[in-house]
N, C-alpha and C positions, 0 to 999 in steps of 0.2 A: 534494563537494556541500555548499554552503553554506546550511540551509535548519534553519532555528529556528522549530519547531512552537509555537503557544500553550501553554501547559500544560495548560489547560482541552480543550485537539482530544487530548493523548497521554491524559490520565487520560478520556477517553470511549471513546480507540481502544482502549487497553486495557481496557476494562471490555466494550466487545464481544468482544476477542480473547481473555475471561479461558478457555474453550472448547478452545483452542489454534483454533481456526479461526477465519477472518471472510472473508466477501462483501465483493467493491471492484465497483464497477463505471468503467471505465478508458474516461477519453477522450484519446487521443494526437495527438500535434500540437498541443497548447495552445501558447499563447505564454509560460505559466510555468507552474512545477510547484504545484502544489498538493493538500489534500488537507482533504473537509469530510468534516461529520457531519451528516446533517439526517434527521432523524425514524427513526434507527435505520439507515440507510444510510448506507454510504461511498462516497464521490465522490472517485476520485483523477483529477489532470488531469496527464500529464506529456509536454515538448516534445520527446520523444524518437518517430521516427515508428513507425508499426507494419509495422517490417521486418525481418527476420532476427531477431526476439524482441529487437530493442533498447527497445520501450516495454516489455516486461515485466519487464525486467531492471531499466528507472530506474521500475518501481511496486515492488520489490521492495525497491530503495537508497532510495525516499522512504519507504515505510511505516516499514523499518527505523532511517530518522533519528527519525522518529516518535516511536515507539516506544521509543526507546533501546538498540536492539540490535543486534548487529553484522549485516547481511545475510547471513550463513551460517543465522543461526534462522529466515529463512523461505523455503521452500516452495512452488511454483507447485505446487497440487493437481488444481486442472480447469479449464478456459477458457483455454489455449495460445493460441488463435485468434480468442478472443471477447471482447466488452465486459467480459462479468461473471467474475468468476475468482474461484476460492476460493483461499487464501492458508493454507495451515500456519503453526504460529509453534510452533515448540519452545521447551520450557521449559527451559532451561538452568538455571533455581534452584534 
C-alpha cells in the first residue's frame, strides 16, 4: 500500500487514538482510499468491497499506514458488519 498520510491527519489520528481506542465510520467501494478528520470523527473510504471482511482488513492496513504502525496493533473491536467500527490500537511503547 502506497499511501502517505498528511502529517497534520496522523498527529489528529493519534490524538483521538491516544485512548487506545477510536470510532471510523467506513465507506467501501470508494474509488481511492482515504482517510479524514472533520469535527472529531473519522471517515475512512477504502476501494476494497464489503465482502468476506476484505474492506475491514484494507480500514485496518490504512489506519495503520496512518498511524505509523504495523497492522498487527490494531484490532477490529465491534462493527464486523457495519459502517461504524471501533478500532483497538495497542501500545506497543
Amino acid at each position: 500500500m502506497k499511501y502517505r498520510p498528511d502529517p497534520a491527519l496522523t498527529d489528529a489520528l493519534r490524538a483521538l487514538a491516544a485512548s487506545g481506542r477510536i470510532e471510523v465510520r467506513v465507506t467501501p467501494g470508494a474509488r481511492r482510499d482515504e482517510v479524514r478528520v472533520e469535527d472529531g470523527a473519522v471517515q475512512v473510504r477504502v476501494t476494497s468491497p464489503p465482502a468476506d471482511g476484505a474492506a475491514n482488513d484494507a480500514v485496518l492496513r490504512l489506519l495503520a499506514a496512518v498511524l505509523g504502525c504495523p497492522p498487527r496493533d490494531l484490532t477490529l473491536l465491534r462493527g464486523a458488519a457495519a459502517r461504524v467500527k471501533l478500532i483497538g490500537i495497542a501500545t506497543s511503547r
